[in-house]
N, C-alpha and C positions, 0 to 999 in steps of 0.2 A: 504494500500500500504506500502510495506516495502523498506528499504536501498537493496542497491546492496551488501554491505556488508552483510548484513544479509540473503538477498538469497544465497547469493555463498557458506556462511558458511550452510545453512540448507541442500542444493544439498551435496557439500563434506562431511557432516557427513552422508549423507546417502549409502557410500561406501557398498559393498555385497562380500561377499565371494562365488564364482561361481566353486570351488574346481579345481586340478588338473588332467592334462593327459599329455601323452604320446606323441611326434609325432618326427617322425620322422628329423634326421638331416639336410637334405634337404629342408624340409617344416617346419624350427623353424626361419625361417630369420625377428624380429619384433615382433615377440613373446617374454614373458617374461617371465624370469626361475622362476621357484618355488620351489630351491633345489641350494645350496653352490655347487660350482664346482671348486673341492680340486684336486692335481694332483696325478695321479696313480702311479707314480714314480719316482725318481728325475730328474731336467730338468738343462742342459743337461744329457743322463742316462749313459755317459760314458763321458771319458775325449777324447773332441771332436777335431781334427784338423779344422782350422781356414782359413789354408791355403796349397797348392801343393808343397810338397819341398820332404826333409827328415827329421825322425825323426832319433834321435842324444841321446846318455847319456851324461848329460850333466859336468858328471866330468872329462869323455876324456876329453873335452876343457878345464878346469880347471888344465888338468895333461900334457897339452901341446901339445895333438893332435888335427887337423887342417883339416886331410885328414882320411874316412872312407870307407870301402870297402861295395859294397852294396848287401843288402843278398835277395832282394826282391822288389815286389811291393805288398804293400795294398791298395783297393779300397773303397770306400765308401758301406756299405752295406756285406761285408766279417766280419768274424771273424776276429780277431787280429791275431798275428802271438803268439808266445809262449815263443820265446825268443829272445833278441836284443844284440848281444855283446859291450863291451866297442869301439873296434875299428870297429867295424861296423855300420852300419845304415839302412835302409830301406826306400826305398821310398812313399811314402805315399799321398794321393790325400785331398783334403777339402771333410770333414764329414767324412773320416775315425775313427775308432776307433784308440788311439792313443796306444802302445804297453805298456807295463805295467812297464818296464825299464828304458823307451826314458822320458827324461822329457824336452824336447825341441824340434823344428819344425822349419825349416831352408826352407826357401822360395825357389825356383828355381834361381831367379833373385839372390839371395845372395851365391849360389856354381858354381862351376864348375865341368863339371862331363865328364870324359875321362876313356875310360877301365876301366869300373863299379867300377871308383874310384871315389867319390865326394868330393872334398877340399872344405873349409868355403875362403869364400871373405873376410868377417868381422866377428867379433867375438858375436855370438849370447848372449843372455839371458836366464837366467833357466825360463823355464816356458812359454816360447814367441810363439805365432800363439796355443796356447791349453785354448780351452775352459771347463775349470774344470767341472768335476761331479758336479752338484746339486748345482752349481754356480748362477744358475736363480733362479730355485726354488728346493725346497728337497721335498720328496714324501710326501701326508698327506697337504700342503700348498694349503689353499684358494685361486685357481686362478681367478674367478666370483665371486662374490657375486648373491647373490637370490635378485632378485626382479630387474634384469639387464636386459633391454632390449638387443636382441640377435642380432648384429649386425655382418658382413663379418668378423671381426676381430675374435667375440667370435667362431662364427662359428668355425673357424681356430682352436680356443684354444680347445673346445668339440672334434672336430675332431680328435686331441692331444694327450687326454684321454679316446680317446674311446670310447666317448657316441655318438654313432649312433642313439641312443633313446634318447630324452631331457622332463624331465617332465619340463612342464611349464603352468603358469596357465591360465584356462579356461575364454575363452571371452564369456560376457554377450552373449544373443539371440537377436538379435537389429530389429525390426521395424520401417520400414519408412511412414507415413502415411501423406499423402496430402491431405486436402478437400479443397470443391466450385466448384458450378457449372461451373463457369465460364473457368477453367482447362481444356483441349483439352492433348491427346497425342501427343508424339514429333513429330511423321510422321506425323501427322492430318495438314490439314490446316486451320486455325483458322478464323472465323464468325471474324467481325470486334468490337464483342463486350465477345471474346472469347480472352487467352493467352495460349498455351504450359508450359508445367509444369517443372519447372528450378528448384525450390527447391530439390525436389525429389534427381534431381541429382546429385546439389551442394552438397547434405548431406550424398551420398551413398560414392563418391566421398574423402570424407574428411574421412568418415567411411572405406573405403578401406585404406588408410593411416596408420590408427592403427590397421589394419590387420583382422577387422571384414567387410559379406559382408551381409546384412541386405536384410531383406525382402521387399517388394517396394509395396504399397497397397495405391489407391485413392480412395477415400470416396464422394459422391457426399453429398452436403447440405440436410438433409432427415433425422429426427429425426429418423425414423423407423431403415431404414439404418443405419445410424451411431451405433444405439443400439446395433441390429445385429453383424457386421461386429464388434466392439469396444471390444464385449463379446469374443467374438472367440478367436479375438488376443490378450487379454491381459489374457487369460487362455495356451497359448500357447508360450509366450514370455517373455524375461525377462527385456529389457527396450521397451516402446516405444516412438519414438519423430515425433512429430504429428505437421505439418505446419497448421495456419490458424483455425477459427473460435473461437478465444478465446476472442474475441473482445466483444463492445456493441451493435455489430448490431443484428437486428431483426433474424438472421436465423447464428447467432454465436453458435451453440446449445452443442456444446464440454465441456464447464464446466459442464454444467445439467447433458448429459448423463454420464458423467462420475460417475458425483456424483450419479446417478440412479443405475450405474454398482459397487457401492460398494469402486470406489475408493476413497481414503479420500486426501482431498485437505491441503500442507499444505501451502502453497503460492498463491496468484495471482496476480499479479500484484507486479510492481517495479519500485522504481523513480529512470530510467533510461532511456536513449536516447540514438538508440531506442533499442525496444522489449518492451516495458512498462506492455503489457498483456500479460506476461511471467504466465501461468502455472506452476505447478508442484504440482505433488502426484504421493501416492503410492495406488496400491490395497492389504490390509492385506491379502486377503487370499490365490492370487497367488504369491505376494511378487514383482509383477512387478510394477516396479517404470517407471512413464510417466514425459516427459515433451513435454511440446503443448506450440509451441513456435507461436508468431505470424507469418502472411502470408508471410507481404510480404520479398522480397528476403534478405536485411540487415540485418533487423531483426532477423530471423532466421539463418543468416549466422553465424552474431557477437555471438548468444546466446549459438550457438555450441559451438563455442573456450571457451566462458566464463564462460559457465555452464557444458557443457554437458564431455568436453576432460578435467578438473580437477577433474572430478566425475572418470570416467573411471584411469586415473593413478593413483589415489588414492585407486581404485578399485583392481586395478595390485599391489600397494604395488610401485609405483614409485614415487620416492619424486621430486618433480618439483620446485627448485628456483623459484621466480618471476623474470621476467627480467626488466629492468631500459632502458629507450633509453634518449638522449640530445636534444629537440626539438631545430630546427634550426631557428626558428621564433616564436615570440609574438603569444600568443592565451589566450581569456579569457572564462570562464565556467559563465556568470553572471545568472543562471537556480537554482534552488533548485535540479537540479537531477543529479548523475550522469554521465557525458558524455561520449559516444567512437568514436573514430573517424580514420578511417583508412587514415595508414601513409606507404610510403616509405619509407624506410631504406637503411643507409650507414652506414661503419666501415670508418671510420679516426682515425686512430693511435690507435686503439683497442677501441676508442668510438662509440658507435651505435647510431647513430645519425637520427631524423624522420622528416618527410616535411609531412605537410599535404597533402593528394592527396584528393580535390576538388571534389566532387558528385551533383547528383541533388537530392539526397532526397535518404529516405528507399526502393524507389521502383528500382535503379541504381543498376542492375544486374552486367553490363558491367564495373564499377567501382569497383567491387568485385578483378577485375581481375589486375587489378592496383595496390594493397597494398598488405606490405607484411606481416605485423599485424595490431593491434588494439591497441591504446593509452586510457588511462581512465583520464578523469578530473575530480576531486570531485566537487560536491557541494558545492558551498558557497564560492567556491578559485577564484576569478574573475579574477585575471593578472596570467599567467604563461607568463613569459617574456623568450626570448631568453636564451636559454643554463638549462633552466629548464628540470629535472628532475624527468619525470613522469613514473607511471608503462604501461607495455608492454606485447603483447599476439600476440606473432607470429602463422601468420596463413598461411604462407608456409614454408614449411622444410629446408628450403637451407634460411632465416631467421637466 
């Protein structure tokens, strides 16, 4: 049996490189670039109006003119005009181009405008309501970096520059694989020594989050079976995470067959609470790495956040801080193992602060639903007193 430290470290160094594609701008929303996103040309690519007024030369005012005669109107989305005289001006709308003479923009609110005369109210500024050329960014400037997950915002910025098309790189092939007899489908109604299959879901579920939507396979207890069905998929996929039968019991048959099937084991077991009969390996020849986490539903909840999504954004090339929370109450770890224990969170004054949320055990589905990560207590630390600072694994998004 190994530290948790030491599994988490053996999963992350087994990162993969699963290459890049193409998809479309539409369909890249949580995906993650695989390609610097520099700007096509400078931003903004003209010297932009700010605001609706007129533009103005700004040494008339300088030279004591006050009132300009107006030769026009520009719109947003027109050419400029070609030429602006000293006592003239033009009217001009926000996002127009601003004229190549005018080097000021005079609000509406700030003239008066009688027989396509506009006088100044107050005396403007050179330069004022104009958004400079290549004032945000100039052409050739790294707007994303690679390895950024593609949120509404980026979108915005691709859309910007023109990539209608966004390489970004490829998600693993995910299988979900649930065994035991005792498992019944969600419609079925369940024998009184029968349960409906929750993990499955729990796991697809959290897998749709990071934008993968994985294949969903039940395995009954059945050596033959298991062999079978275990060969197929891990010739055909690139991870797979397996709830259940990794345990000590008589008809746990998953580490055997696996190891039958060529895969090489390089973990089992973890002094942790829970998951303790946490699996993990890989098969050398198809390259698909497993993890077979235990049945019941905590267990495999917690092992996803803790193993399986630091494997994957490591995978992506995303760098994930650890996050810190302030527990609001005394709690002691007096175990040689590990502990997790899900917590509610609050922000007070930009601290994140966590309250134990109270379970009945690894088998508390419906307490899953209750927290918004996982806190860790080491081994050996027996008092974490009030206002202590322990590490943190959000396990919803709004977290």
């Amino acid at each position: 049996m190994i530290s948790f430290n030491e599994a988490q470290q053996l999963v992350v160094s087994r990162v993969q490189n699963y290459g890049t594609e193409l998809v479309d701008l539409l369909h890249s929303s949580g995906r993650v670039l695989a390609e610097d996103i520099a700007a096509d040309r400078d931003f903004p690519p003209f010297n932009r109006a700010t605001k609706d007024g007129i533009a103005i030369v700004f040494d008339a005012v300088e030279n004591g003119r006050l009132s300009f005669e107006i030769r026009g109107v520009l719109q947003a989305g027109q050419p400029t005009v070609p030429f602006v005289e000293r006592e003239s001006c033009i009217e001009i709308m926000t996002g127009a181009v601003v004229p190549f003479e005018t080097d000021a923009v005079v609000m509406y609110e700030e003239v008066v405008i009688k027989n396509d005369i506009a006088s100044l109210k107050k005396i403007p500024v050179r330069g004022q309501n104009i958004h400079q050329r290549g004032s945000d960014h100039k052409k050739g400037d790294v707007l994303i970096q690679k390895n950024t997950k593609i949120a509404p915002a980026e979108m915005g910025i691709l859309a910007t520059v023109g990539k209608n098309q966004v390489l970004v790189h490829k998600l693993p092939r995910v299988a979900i694989i649930s065994t035991g007899n005792e498992l019944v489908d969600v419609e079925q109604h369940p024998l009184i020594y029968q349960i409906r299959k929750s993990n499955s879901y729990s796991l697809f579920g959290a897998l749709q989050e990071l934008g993968i939507t994985p294949m969903l396979l039940h395995i009954a207890d059945d050596i033959d079976l298991l062999r079978q069905k275990l060969s197929y998929v891990m010739d055909e996929m690139d991870v797979l995470i397996l709830s259940g039968g990794v345990s000590k019991g008589k008809f746990d048959y998953i580490p055997q067959v696996l190891s039958e099937l060529g895969a090489e084991k390089i973990f089992h077991r973890v002094a942790q609470r829970p998951g303790k009969p946490f699996w993990f390996g890989v098969n050398d020849h198809s390259k698909t790495l497993i993890f077979s986490f235990p049945g019941n539903p905590v267990s495999t909840y917690y092992n996803f956040y803790l193993y399986f999504k630091p494997w994957l954004l490591g995978t992506l090339g995303i760098v994930s801080p650890e996050q810190q929370v302030k527990l609001i109450s005394s709690i002691e770890n007096t175990s040689d193992l590990t502990v997790f224990l899900g917590v509610a969170t609050q922000n007070k004054n930009g601290d994140l602060s966590a309250s134990i949320v109270e379970g009945s055990g690894s088998g508390d589905l419906v307490n899953l639903s209750k927290i918004d990560g996982i806190i860790r207590l080491d081994p050996g630390h027996k008092n974490y007193t009030k206002g202590s600072i322990v590490p943190f694994v959000a396990t919803k998004t709004s977290s």
